[in-house]
C-alpha positions in Angstrom: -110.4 29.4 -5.7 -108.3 32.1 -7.4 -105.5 30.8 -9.5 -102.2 32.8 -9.5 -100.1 33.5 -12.4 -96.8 31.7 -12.1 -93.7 34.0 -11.9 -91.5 34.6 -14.9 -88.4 32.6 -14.4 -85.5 35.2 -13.5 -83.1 35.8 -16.2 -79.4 35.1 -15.5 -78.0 36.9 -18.2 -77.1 40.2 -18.0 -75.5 42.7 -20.8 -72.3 43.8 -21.2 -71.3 46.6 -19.7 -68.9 48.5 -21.6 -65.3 49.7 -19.8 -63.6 52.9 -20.2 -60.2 52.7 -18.9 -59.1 56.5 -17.5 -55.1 57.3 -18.8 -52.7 56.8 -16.5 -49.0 57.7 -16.2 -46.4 55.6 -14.3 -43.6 52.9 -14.8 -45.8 50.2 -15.6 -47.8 52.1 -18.2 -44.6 52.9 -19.7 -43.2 49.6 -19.6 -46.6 48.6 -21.2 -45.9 50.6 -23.8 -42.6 49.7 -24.7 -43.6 46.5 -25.0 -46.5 47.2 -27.4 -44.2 48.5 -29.7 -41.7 46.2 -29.8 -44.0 42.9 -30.0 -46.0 45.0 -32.5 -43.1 46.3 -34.6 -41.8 42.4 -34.5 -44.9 41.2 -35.8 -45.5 44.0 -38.4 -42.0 44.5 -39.8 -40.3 40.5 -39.3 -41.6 39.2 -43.0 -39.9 42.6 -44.4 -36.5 41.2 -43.2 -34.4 40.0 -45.8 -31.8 36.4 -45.6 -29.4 35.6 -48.0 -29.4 31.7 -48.4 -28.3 31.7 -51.9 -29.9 31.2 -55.4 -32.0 28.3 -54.7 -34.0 29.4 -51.4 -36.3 32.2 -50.2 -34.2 35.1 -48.8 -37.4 36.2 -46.3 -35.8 35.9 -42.8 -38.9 34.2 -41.1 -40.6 32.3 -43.6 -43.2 28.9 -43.2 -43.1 27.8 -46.6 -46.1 25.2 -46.7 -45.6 24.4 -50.6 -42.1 22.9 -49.5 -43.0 22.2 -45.9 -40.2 23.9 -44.1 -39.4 26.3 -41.9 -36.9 28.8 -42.0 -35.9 31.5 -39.4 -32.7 33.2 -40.3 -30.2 30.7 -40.2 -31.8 27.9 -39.1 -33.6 25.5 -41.4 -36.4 23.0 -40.0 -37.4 20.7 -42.4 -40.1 18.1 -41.2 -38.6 15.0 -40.2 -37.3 18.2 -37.8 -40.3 19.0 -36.2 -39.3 18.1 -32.9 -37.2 21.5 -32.5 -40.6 22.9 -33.0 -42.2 20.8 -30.0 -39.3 21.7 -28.1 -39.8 25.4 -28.7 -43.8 24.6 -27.1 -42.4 23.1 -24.0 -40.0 25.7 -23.8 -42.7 28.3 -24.1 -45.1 26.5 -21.5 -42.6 25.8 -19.1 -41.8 29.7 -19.3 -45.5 30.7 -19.0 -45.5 29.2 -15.7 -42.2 29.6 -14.6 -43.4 33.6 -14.9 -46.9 33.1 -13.6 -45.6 31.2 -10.0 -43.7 34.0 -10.1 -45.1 37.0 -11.0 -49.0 35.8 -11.4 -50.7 36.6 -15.2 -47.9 38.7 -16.2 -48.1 37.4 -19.8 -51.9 38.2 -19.6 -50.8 41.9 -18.4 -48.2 42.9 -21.1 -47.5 40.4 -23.8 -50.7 38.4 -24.6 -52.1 39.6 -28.3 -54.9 40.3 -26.9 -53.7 42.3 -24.0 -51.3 44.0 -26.5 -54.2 45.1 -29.6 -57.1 46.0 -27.1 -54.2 48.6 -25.6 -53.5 49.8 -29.4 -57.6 49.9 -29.6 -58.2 51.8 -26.8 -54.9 54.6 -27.1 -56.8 55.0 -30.6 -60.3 55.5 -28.8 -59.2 58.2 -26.9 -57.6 59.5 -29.7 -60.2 60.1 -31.2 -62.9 60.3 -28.6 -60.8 61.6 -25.6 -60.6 60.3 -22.1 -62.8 58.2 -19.7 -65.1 61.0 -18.9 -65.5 61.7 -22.6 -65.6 58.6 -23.8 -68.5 57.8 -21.1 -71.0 60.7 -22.0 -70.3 60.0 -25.5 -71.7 56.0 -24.6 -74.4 57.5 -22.7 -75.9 59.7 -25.0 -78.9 58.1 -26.5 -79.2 60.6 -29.7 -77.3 59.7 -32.4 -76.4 63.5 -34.2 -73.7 64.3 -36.5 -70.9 64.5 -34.3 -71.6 60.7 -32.5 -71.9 59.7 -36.3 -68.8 60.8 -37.4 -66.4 60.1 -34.3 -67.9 56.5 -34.1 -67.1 56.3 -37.7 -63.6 57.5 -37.5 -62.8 55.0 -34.4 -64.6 52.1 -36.4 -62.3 53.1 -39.8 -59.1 53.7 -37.7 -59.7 50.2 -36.2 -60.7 48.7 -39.7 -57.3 49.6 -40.9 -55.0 48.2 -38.1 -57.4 45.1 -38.5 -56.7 44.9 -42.0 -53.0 45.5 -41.5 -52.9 42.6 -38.6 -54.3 40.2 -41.2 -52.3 41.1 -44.1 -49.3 40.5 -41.5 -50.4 37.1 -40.8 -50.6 36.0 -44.4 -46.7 37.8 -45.3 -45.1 34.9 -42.7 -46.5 32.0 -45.4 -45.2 33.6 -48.7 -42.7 36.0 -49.9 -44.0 39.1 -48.7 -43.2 41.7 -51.4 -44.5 39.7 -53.9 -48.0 38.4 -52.1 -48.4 42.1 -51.5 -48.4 43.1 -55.2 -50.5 40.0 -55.5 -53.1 41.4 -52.8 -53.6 44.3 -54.6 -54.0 43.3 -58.1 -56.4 40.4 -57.0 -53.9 37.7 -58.3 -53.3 36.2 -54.8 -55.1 33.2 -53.7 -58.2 32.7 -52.7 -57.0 30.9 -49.3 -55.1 34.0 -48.7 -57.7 36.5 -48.8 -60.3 34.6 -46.5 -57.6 34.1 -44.0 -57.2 38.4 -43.8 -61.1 38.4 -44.0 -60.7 35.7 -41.1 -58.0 37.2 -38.9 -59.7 40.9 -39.7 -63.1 40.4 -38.5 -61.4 38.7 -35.4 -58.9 41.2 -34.6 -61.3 43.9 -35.0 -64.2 41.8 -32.6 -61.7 41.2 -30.0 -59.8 44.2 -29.9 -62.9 46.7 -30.1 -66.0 45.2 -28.7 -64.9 42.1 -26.4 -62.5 43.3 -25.1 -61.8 42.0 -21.2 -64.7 39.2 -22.1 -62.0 37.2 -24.1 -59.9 37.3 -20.8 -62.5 36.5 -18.7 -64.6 33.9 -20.5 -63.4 33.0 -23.5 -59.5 32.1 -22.6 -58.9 29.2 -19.8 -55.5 30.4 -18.2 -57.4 32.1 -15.0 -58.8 28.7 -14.2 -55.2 27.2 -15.0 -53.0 29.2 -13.0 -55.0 29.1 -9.7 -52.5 26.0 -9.7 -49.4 28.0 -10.6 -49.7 30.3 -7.7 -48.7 29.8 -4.2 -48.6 32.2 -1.2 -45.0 33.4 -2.2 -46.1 34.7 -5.7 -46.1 38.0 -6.5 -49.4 39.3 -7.7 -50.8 43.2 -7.3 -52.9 44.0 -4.0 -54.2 46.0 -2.1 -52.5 46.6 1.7 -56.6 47.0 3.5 -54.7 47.3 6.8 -53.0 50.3 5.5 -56.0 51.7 3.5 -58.7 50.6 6.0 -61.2 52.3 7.0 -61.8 54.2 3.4 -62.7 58.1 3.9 -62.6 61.0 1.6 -59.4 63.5 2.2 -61.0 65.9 4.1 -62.8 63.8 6.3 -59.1 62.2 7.3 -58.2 65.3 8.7 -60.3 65.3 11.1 -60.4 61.0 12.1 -56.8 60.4 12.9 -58.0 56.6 12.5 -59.0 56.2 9.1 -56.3 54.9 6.0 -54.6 56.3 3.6 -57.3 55.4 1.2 -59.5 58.1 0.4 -62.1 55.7 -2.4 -61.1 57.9 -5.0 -61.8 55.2 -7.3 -58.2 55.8 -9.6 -57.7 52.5 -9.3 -60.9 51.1 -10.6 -60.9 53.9 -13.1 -57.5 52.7 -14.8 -58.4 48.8 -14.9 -59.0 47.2 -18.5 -61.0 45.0 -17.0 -63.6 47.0 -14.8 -62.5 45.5 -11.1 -61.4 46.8 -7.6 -59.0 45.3 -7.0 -59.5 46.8 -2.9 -62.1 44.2 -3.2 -59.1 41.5 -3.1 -57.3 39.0 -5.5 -60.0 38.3 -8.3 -60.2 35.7 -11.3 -60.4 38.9 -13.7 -57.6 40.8 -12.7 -54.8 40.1 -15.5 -51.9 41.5 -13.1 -51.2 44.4 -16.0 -50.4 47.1 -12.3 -51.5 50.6 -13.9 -53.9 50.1 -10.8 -50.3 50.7 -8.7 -49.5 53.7 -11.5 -52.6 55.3 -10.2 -52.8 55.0 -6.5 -49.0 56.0 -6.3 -50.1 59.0 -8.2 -52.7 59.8 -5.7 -50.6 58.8 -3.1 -48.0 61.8 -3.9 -50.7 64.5 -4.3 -52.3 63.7 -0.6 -49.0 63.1 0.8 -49.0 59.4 1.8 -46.3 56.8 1.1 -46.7 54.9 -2.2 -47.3 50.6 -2.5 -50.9 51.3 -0.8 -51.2 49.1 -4.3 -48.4 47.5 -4.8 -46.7 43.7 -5.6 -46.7 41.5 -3.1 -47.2 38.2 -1.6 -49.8 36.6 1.1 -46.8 35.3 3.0 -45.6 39.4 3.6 -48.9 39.9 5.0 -48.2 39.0 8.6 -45.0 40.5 8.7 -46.4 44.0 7.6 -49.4 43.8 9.7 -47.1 43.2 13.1 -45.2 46.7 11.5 -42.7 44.4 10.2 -40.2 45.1 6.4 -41.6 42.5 4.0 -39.0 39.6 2.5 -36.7 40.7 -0.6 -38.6 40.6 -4.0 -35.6 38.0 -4.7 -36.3 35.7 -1.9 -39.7 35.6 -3.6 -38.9 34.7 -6.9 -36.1 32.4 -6.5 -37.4 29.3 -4.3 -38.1 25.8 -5.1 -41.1 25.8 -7.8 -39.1 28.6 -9.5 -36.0 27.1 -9.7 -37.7 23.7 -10.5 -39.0 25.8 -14.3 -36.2 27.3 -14.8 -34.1 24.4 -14.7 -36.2 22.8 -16.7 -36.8 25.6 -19.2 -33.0 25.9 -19.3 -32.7 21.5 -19.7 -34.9 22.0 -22.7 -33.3 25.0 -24.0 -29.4 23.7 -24.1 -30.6 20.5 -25.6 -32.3 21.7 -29.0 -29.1 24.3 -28.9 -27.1 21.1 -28.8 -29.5 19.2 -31.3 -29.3 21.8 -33.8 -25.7 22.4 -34.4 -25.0 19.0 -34.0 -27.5 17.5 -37.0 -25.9 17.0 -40.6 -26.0 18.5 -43.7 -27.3 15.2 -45.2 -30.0 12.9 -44.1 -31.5 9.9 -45.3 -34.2 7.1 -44.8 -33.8 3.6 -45.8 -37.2 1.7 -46.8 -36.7 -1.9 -47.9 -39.1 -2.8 -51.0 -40.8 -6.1 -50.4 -42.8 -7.3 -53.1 -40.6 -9.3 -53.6 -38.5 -9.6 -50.6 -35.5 -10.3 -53.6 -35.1 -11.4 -56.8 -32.9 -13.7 -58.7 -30.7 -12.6 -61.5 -30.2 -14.5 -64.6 -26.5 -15.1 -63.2 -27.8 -16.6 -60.0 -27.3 -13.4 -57.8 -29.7 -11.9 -55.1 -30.7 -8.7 -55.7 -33.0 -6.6 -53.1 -34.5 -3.4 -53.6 -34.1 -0.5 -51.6 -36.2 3.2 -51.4 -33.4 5.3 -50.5 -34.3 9.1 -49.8 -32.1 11.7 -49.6 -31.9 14.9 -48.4 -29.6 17.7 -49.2 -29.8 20.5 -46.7 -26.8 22.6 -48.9 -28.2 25.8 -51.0 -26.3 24.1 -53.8 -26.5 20.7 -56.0 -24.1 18.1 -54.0 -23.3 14.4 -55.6 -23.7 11.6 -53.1 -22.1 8.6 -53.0 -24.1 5.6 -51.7 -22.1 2.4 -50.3 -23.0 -0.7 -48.7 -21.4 -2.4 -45.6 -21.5 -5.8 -44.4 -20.4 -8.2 -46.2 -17.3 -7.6 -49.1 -19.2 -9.4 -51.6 -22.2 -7.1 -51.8 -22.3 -4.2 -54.3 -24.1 -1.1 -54.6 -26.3 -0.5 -57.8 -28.1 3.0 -58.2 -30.9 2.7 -60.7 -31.0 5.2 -63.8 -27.2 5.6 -63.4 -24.3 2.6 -63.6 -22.4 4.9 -61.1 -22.8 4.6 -57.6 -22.7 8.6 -57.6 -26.1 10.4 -57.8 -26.6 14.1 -57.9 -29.2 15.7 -55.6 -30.9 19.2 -55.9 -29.6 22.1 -54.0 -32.0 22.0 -50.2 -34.3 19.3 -51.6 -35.1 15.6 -51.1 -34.3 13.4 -53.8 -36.0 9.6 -54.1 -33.3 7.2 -55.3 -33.9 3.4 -56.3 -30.7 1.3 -54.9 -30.3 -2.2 -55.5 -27.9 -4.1 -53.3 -26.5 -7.4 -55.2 -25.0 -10.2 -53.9 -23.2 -13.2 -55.7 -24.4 -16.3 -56.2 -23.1 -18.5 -53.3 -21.8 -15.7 -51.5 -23.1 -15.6 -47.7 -25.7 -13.0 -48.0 -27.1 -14.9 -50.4 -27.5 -18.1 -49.0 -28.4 -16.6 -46.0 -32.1 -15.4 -44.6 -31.1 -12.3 -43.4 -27.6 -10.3 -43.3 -27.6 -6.7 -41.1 -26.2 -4.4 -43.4 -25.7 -0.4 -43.2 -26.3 1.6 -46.1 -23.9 4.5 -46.3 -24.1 8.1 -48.3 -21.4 10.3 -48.7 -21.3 14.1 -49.6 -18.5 14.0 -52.1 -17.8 17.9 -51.7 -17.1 17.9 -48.0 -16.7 14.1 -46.9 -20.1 14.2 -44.5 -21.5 11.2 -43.8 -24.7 9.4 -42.8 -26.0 5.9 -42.3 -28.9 3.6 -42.2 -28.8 0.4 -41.1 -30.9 -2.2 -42.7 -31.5 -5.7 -43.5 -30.3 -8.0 -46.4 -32.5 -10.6 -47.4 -31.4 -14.2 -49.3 -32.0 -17.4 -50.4 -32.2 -19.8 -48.1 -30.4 -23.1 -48.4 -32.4 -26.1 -47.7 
């Protein structure tokens, strides 16, 4: 009895293929563009921008200062008891992602995302270099490797080094002052931490940008399988009319069938997409909604002499309506309706209140925190005396003395320790500790009582602001 060889189990894996987008003119590759320069000019050029706060702060514009752990942006000045406005700003950028994706589908994904934004910059430099799609594909498919190969593989790779290098160096400028980290950078003074994060953010921006590509979109980042749950059947999302464009047949051949589409499987539109799809072939978990498939089918659309939008924006609710010959429902009937309006009230809610929260804090802050061993002691006189952490925090770009008062009782009185005033002067935008002792008389009632509620007061003596904490008193109690 013959014995078979079992079969080699089949491999599920298959190799990347690599995609060669074709260039493409139209008003979403422009609007693409304009939109890579600006978030690219924003995010090269904002730690350049100078901020005059004064002589005891960084004038950089946009600056996370770790050492000091705050935040400043401009004006605005988050310190870290603050961090909320930062949490806000989270919500407020969620909320927008899917008020825009219910909307408009992965519109972020098409135009803004980093990703989206440096692969675009990585590819315009390919066919810089390399020249278009049908180039850049025999190039790929040539096996030898001579001279020429060799060098324009090494010019790409170099040209992509240096915007690699450049994205990373950016990255470290928002955590320093940037002129001087750069001088720093180049006569190897920096620190260490700040030239494995370019080495970091380098090898990443040049992996991702180069190589991976559409595989970050379409394995690596989870929004596809998220916003399956932000779409609905009124969202706007680019597709392909198949009752227009159906049945497919070259140009010539629709001369002579009257009943074929408009589509002629050109391919443009497959040709032109980052990520490699046909998007004829419906809505797809790939597509990233970035529309130069529209650029190019309009374009073909005008040379054969057919109406544009066979590829266009649309919903699954229009469907019906153009099928029966019917006009499709306003683009603004589409975007404004209940899930819509739901985000952007929302968005908006969030928004007005950390406008409001902002302009509304004070220049001076404090926290109260009771010392308790011992809960109080008592003086050689027969007074109570507890002890108080008191820190304060001057959010002025100049020294400010603070006055610190006690209410709840007349007979209490304020003690500041290191000074027999009750006046303490605290460091222009810094936090000062301060020891404060709150006495009380023998006999008086906080001191013959357990407990007394009493609110610690500090007052900016240059401008009259003032802030409280309210706190607790502890005495002796009679037996």
């Amino acid at each position: 009895m013959s014995q078979t060889e079992p079969e080699a189990p089949q491999s599920l894996y298959a190799a990347r293929e690599p995609i060669f987008p074709r260039r493409v003119k139209g008003k979403f590759r422009n609007l693409k563009w304009l939109i890579m320069i600006v978030t690219l000019g924003i995010y090269y050029l904002t730690p350049w921008i100078r901020w005059d706060r004064g002589p005891a702060l960084p004038d950089q514009a946009v600056l996370v200062d770790l050492g000091n752990r705050r935040f400043f942006f401009f004006m605005i000045e988050i310190w870290p008891h603050e961090f909320y406005f930062v949490a806000g700003l989270l919500v407020m950028a969620g909320l927008g992602l899917f008020l825009f994706t219910s909307a408009l589908g992965r519109v972020w994904c098409g135009y803004a995302c980093p990703q989206t934004v440096w692969t675009d910059l990585f590819i315009l430099v390919e066919r810089w270099i390399e020249g278009d799609r049908n180039a850049r594909l025999r190039l790929h498919r040539q096996k030898k490797m001579d001279f020429r190969k060799a060098r324009l593989r090494l010019e790409k790779w170099s040209a992509w080094l240096l915007i690699s290098v450049a994205t990373g160096g950016a990255w470290v400028f928002y955590f320093t002052d940037a002129p001087t980290l750069l001088v720093d950078l180049f006569t190897l003074n920096a620190h260490p931490i700040a030239y494995s994060t370019i080495v970091v953010m380098t090898l990443t921006t040049f992996i991702f940008g180069g190589f991976a590509r559409e595989q970050i979109c379409i394995y690596a980042c989870p929004w596809p399988r998220i916003q399956a749950a932000m779409l609905d059947e009124d969202s706007l999302v680019v597709g392909y009319r198949s009752w227009r464009g159906e049945p497919r047949g070259k140009a010539r051949k629709q001369e002579e069938n009257a009943e074929q589409g408009d589509c002629i499987d050109c391919m443009a539109c497959v040709n032109v997409c980052p990520v490699g799809i046909d998007i004829r072939n419906g809505q797809q978990l790939e597509c990233i909604t970035c529309a130069l498939c529209i650029d190019a089918c309009d374009e073909i659309m005008d040379k054969i002499g057919k109406p544009r939008g066979l590829i266009d924006y649309m919903a699954l609710t229009d469907e019906a309506a153009e099928r029966a010959g019917n006009p499709p429902k306003s683009i603004w009937k589409h975007i404004f309706r209940p899930r819509t309006i739901l985000y952007t009230s929302l968005w908006t809610l969030v928004g007005v209140g950390l406008v409001v929260a902002l302009f509304m804090r004070t220049e001076i802050d404090l926290t109260v925190a009771p010392v308790r061993n011992p809960v109080f002691v008592t003086l050689s006189d027969g007074s109570i005396r507890n002890t108080y952490d008191v820190r304060l925090r001057n959010k002025h770009g100049e020294d400010r003395p603070f006055r610190i008062s006690v209410k709840g009782d007349p007979a209490l009185r304020v003690q500041l320790e290191g000074t027999p005033y009750a006046t303490t002067d605290v460091p222009a935008d810094t936090m000062k500790l301060q020891r404060v002792y709150v006495i009380a008389p023998k006999g008086s009632n906080p001191a013959t009582h357990e407990r007394t509620d009493i609110r610690i007061w500090v007052e900016d003596n240059s401008t009259g602001d003032r802030a409280y904490k309210d706190t607790v008193f502890h005495g002796k109690e009679n037996n």
